[in-house]
Structure formats: C-alpha cells, structure tokens
N, C-alpha and C positions, 0 to 999 in steps of 0.2 A: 501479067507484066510484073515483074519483082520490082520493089523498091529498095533502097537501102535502106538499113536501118537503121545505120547509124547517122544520115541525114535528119532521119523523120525523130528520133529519138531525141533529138537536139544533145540538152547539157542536161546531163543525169541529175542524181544529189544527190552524188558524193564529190563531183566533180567541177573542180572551179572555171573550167573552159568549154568550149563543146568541140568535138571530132568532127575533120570534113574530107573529105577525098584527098587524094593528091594533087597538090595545087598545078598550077598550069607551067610549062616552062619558063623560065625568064628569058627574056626578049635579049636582046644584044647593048638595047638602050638601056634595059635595067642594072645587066651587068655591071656596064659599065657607069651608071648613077650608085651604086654598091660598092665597086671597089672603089672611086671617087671619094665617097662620102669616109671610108676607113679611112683613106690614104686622109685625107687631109684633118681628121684627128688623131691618126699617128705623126704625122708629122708638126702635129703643134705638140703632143704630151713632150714628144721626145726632146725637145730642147729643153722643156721648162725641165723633164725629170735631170735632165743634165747638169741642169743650173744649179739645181736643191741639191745635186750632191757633190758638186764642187764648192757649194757654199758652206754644206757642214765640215766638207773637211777643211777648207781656208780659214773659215772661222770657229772652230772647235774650239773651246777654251782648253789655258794650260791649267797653271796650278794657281787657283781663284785667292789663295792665302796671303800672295805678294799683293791681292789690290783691295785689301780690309784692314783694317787700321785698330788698333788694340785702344786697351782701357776707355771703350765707350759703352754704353748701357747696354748693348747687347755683347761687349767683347771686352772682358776684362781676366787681367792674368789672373791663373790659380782658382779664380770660381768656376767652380762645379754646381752642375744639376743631378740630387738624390733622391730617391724615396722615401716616406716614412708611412709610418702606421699613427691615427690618434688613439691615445688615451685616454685621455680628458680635454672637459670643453667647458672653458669659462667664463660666462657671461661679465663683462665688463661694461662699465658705462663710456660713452666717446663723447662725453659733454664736454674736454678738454680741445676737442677738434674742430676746427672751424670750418663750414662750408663755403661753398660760392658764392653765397651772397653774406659773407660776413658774421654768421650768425651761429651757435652753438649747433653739432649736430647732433639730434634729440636720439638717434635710432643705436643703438648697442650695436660692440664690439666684441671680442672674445679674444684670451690667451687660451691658448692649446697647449698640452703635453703629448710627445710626440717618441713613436722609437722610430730612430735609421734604422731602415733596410737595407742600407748598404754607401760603401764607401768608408774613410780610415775609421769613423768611428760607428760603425754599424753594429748595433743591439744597444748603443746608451742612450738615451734620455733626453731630448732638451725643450724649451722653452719656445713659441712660434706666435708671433700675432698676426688676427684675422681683421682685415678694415671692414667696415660695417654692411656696405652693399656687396661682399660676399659672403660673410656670416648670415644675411637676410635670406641668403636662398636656403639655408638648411644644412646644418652640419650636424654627423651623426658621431660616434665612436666606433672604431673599427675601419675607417672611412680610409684609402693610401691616399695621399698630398705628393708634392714635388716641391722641393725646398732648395733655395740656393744655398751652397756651403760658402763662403766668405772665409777668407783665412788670415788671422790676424796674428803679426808677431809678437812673439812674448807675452800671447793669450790663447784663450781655448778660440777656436772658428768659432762665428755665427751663422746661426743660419735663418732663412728672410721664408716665409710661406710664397711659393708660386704661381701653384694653380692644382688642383684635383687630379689624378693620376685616370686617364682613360684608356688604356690599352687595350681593358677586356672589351668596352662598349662598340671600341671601335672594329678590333677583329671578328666581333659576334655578327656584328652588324655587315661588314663585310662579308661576309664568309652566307648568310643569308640572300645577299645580295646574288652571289652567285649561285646559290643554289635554285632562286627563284629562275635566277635567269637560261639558265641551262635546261632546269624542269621545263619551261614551256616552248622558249623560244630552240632548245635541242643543241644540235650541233654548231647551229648560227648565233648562237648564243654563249656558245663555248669560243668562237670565232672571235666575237664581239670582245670579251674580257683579253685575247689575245691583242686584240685593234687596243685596247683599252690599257695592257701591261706596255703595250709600243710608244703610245701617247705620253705616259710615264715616265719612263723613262727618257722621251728627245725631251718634255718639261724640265728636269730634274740634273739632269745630265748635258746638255747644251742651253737651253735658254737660258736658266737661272742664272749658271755660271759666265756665260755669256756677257748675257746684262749685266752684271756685277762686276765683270773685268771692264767694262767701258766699251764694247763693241756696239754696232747702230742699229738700236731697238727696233727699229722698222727691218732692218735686213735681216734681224734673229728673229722675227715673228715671221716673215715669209719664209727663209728657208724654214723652219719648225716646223711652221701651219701646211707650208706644199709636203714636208716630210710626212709628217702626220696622216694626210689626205689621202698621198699614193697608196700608201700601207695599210691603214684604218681601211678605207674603199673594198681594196683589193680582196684583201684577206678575208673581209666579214662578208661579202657580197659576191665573191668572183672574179673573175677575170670575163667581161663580156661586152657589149657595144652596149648595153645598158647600163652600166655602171661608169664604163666609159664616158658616158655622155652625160652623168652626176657628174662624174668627175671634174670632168669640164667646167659646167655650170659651179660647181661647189669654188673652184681657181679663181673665174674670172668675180664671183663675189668677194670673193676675198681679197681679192686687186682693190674693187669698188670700197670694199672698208679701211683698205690701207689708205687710200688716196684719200677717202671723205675723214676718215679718222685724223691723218695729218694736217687738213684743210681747216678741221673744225678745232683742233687744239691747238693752232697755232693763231687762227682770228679771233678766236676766246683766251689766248693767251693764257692757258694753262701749263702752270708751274711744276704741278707733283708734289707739292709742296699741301696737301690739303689737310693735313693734323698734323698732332708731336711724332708719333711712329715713322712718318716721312720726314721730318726732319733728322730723327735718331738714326735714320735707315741713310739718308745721305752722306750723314757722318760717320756711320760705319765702312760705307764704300763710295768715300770720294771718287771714284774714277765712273764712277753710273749716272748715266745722263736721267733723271729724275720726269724731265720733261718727254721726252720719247718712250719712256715707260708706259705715259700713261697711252699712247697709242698704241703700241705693244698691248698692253690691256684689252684696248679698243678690237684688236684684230685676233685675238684667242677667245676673245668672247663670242666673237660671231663664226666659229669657225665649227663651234657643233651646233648651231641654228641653221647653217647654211647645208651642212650636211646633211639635218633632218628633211630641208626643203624638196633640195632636187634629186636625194635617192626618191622619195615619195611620187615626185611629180614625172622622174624618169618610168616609174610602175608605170603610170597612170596612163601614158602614151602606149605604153608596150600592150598594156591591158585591153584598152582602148580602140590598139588597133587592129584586134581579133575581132572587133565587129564591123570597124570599115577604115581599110588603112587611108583613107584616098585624105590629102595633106590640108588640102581646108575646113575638113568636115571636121577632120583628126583634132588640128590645132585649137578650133573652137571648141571644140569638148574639154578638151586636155584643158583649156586657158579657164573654163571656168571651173574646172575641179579645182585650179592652180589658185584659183581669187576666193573660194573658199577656206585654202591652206592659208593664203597670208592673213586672213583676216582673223582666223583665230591663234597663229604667228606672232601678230602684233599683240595682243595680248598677253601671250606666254612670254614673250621677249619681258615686257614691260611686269606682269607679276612677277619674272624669274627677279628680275634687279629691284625689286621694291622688297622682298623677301631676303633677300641677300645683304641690303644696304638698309634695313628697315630702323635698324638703330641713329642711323646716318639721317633718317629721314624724321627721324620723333624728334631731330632739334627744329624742325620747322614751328614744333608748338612752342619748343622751351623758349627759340629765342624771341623778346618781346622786340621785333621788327616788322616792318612793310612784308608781304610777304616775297614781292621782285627783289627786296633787299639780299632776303636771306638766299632765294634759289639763285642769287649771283654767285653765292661765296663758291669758291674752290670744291671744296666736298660733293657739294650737290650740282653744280654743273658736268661736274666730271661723269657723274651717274646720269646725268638726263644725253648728254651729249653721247655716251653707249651706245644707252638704249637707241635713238634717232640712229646714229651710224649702224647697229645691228640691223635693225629692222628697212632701211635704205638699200642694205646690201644684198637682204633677202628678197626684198622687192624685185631689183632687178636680175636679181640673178633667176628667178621664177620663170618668169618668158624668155629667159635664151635657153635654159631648159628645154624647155616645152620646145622651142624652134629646132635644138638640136634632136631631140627625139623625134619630132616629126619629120624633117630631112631625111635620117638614117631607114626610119621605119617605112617614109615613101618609095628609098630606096630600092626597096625590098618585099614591096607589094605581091600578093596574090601567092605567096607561103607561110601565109598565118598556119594553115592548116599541118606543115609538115613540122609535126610534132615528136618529141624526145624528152625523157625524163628527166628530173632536175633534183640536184639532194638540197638539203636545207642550208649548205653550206655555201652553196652555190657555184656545185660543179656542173658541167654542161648539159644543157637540159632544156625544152622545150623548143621556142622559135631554131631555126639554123641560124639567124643572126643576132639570136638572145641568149644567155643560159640559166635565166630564172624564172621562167613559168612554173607556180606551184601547181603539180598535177597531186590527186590522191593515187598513188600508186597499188594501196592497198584494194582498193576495188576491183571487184573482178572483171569489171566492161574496159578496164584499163590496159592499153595495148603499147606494151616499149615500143620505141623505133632505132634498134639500135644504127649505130654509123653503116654495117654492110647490108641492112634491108632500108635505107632512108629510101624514099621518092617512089617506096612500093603501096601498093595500094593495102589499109586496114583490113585486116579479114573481117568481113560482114557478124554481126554478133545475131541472134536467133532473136525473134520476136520474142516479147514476154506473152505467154501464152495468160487470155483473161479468163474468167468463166462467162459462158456463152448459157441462154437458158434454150434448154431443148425445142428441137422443131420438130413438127410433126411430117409426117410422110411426102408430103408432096413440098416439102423443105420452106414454104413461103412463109407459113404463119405459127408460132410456136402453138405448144398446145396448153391447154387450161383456159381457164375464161377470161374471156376479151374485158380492158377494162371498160366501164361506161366513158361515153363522149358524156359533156356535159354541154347544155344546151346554150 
C-alpha cells in the first residue's frame, strides 16, 4: 500500500508551512459564510475609502501664506537663513550673563570667525557668538553653521549663529536606512519606503498646511491617518482578505484614539499652549486651533503602533490556521499570541515617548516641586495622556483583529492546503483567500499551484532514499554480529 509522501514528510526545512492534499470541497453553507464575510467588509471599506477622499479634496489647503502673520520670531521680513564655514573659535568668559536663578554663569562662551557660504555676501568674513550650553558640546574649525542674515539699513547685516549645518548626517543616514531595509527585507522593503515616501508627502503637503490654515484638527488627522492606512497597507502588503482585515482593525483603532484623545484633552483641559515655541507658534498662525493639535498629535502617534499590531496579529490567524481553522480553537490561540504583543506594545509605546520627550521629562528633577505638582503642568500631561490614548487604542483594536481574522478564516475552512506561491511584495500567493503565505520557493520539494492547475492534486515527491545496513540471504537478519543483550 503506497503512502503519500508528502503527508508523511510533514513540513521540510526549508519550508515555512507543510503540503496536504486537495482540500475537500466547500459545501454551499461555506460558500456562502465566504462571500458573506467579503461582502460585508467591502461594503464597510468602501464608504470610509469614499469619505477620506472627498475629505482631502474638500479640505485640501490653498495658499497657507494668507493665514501667517509676518515679523514674528519665526517670520520676519528680509531675514534669511545662510551657511558658513568656522575659522576660528574663541573662548570667552559669560560671567556677564546671568542664569535662572540669578546668579553669574560660571561656564564659557565663544566668538567665532566665520566665512559665508553663500548669499549677497558670500566669501567675507564676520563675527558670530556662541551661548554657552552650545559651545559645551564641542566646537571644532572647519565645522558649517547656519547663521541668520538680519539686514540693517544704513549698515552692513548682522548676522545671529543658528544651529550646526546637518545635511550630510542626515542624508547618509537616510540613504543607509534604506539600503538596510531593502538588503533584507527585498522587494517588501522597497514597498515599505514607497508606503513611507506616500506618508510624506499627505504630512507635509495636506496636514501641515491644513492645520495652519485653521481647518478641524480631528478632521485632518482622520482623513490623513485613513489616507495613509489604505495606501501604506495596500502597497507594502498587498491587496488580500488579510491585510484587509489589518485594515480594518488598524480604522477602527484609530476611531478609538480619536474619540479617547478628544475625551481626554478636553476633561484635562489642554491648552497647546505647553512652552514658549507654542506660544511663538500661535502667533505665527493665528488661524491654528492650538488645542486640537494636540489631539491631532494624539491620533498620528498611534497610527503606526496600531499598524504594527493588527498586520502582526492578522499573520498570526492566517498562520495559525493552517493547523486548525475551526473558530474557537483558532480565536484562543490567535488571543494569546495577541496578549503577548500588547504586553510588550505597552512598553515600546511608553519608551518610544519617554525617548522622544526625555528632555521634557528631566524638568521633573529640575523643578523643586511635589512631584503630582509638576506631572499636572501642560507639557508632561500632554505626554502621559499619549502614551495612555496610544496604548488603549492598541488594546482594543487587538481582539477585533483577531475576531475578524477568525470569521474570514472559518469562512473558508478545509483549504488551508490549497496552496500558491506569494512574492515578497505581496502578490498573490498561498491560501485562495490570502496572498501572503511565505513559501521558500527556492527549494526543490516546492510545487507552484498555478491559477489553471489549482484544486489538482500535488505530484507525489520520491521518498528520500536512507542507507539501509545489508541483510543477509533469507532477508530477516542483517549479517555480521548480533549485538550482545545485556542482562
């Protein structure tokens, strides 16, 4: 009696899944729980995709210039930002200057000699001073700066030192970035940067603008955040019922952050108003609701935590349920992979914003306060209230994940096995109702299924032949000597 082999052989190693027959037909009732379960998340995406894009173009910003307001510290006529080269670097004393608490400050200063690099007077000469807690980190000669030009009538300009010139650190480092990302994670990784060039640009190009003409911070954060998701999703991962079903989960979190983000900065009574930059930043663009920023914050923050959750946890189902779709077994597995994720989630949420705002968080020693005093103020509630609204949204968006992945997947029971190849990009490929099962295609036990042979049975692959030790003549006992029994 033959066996298959490819039953008995299970899951190779090279191969991330294991081969099974041709699954069994689907019944009338599956069918119809399969095209059910599409139908009624195409028929939720498509409204919302309709909505996000009536919304960018209703409220697309015009020309952002009419709603900024000149001669304030960030917009004043005729200043320009140049480059320079140092020349020399000279140590000065700043015992003339007094600190926060009244008192001489003891740590040096420096005057710089300086050439333009460009603008009316580029190649001469001038004069720059350096305040002391930037001259402390280290200035070299040779060093490029960024220097405001000031132009004074019926004088030469001045010009004010900026900040350090970083274009190369920045593009090195970028350009790295991508190259890591491509080397391993491939094609899906070249995907990725494209999700990532798209993100970009709606930031840059609608939100900013947006919010600075005066439009409703919550409204430019959702259309943004759903623009973002469809595209980012789609592109990097595919077009399939699994990504689909991120998708989902990734929305209705983001709903969850909008609603708790506005809940919690309007009962905490957040201003926007948390240091001088938000004050200078108001008075640049009187027309920018300050207060809805900060929930606008609140909802771009959580919007790639929410995405790393339920593409993760959507795998996890699909993965999952190539060793037993059946919906209760599935959901309990799936839920504690999923309570796993969050747990190390809240953590990452909460070091990403303590790393981020760490300078924000070292007034907790400077100020000599209670310490409920000091996490009241503006700045650091703003940050703790985040983190909490991120990490809530991730929570729940975790298990409707998981519920919609197991729905779709029960749908569709008893053809895990019928298998089809999947690229890194995430063209169609594995389950018929997934297209990203990683297979190694490179191996040779690895059998395509294309679309005109689906639902045909694998060709049987040959047993690996072992070494056998010879037998002797009458086939029962090899020959050479028997070992000893021991007693």
């Amino acid at each position: 009696m033959s066996e298959n082999p490819v039953r008995n052989r299970g899951m190779t190693a090279h191969s991330h899944i294991a081969l099974h027959d041709d699954p069994a037909p689907l019944s009338e009732e599956d069918i119809a729980r399969q095209r059910r379960a599409t139908r009624i998340m195409i028929l939720v995406l498509i409204p919302i995709a309709l909505w996000t894009l009536v919304g960018l173009i209703v409220m697309w910003p015009g020309n952002v210039s009419d709603h900024l307001r000149g001669n304030t510290a960030y917009s004043q006529a005729d200043v320009s930002v140049q480059r320079a080269r140092i020349l020399e670097v000279r140590e000065i004393s700043s015992s003339g200057q007094v600190g926060s608490d009244g008192t001489n400050d003891p740590r040096p200063a420096a005057d710089l000699t300086v050439e333009l690099l460009d603008g009316p007077e580029a190649g001469q000469q001038t004069q720059i001073s350096m305040q002391p807690a930037v001259y402390s980190s280290g200035v070299a000669v040779g060093q490029t700066v960024t220097v405001y030009r000031v132009p004074i009538e019926g004088a030469p300009a001045s010009y004010q030192f900026t900040d350090f010139e970083r274009t190369v650190p920045l593009i090195t480092m970028a350009l790295l970035f991508a190259v890591a990302l491509v080397a391993i994670a491939r094609k899906r990784g070249a995907l990725a940067l494209v999700g990532l060039a798209f993100s970009a640009f709606i930031i840059v190009k609608f939100m900013l603008p947006a919010l600075i003409s005066g439009s409703s911070p919550v409204l430019v954060a959702l259309f943004g955040g759903s623009a973002i998701l469809f595209v980012v999703l789609y592109v990097t991962h595919g077009f399939s019922v699994r990504t689909t079903t991120a998708l989902l989960g990734t929305l209705f979190g983001m709903y969850v952050a909008t609603f708790l983000g506005w809940l919690a900065s309007t009962w905490a009574h957040l201003t926007g108003v948390g240091s001088e930059d938000d004050s200078l930043l108001w008075a640049s663009a009187p027309d920018m609701q300050l207060t809805g920023v900060v929930i606008c914050a609140i909802i771009i923050a959580s919007v790639g935590v929410l995405n790393d959750v339920t593409i993760t946890q959507a795998s996890a189902v699909w993965e999952l349920s190539s060793v037993d779709p059946e919906g209760k077994r599935l959901f309990s597995r799936a839920m504690r992979i999923g309570r796993d994720h969050i747990a190390s989630t809240v953590y990452t949420i909460a070091f990403a914003t303590t790393g981020a705002s760490l300078a924000t968080y070292l007034m907790l020693v400077v100020y000599n306060r209670p310490l409920l005093d000091v996490i009241g103020l503006e700045q650091f509630s703003m940050e703790i209230i985040a983190t909490m609204v991120g990490a809530i949204s991730v929570i729940l968006a975790m298990p409707l994940t998981t519920a919609i992945g197991v729905a779709v997947v029960s749908a569709t029971r008893g053809r895990i096995g019928d298998l089809k190849p999947a690229t890194e990009g995430g063209t169609p490929g594995g389950h018929p109702d997934d297209e990203l099962l990683d297979l190694d295609t490179s191996h040779p036990d690895w059998v395509p299924s294309a679309p005109s042979q689906r639902g045909r049975r694998l060709p049987k692959l040959p047993r690996p032949s072992l070494p056998r030790p010879s037998r002797g003549e009458g086939g029962d006992e090899p020959e050479g000597p028997k070992p000893r029994r021991q007693a």
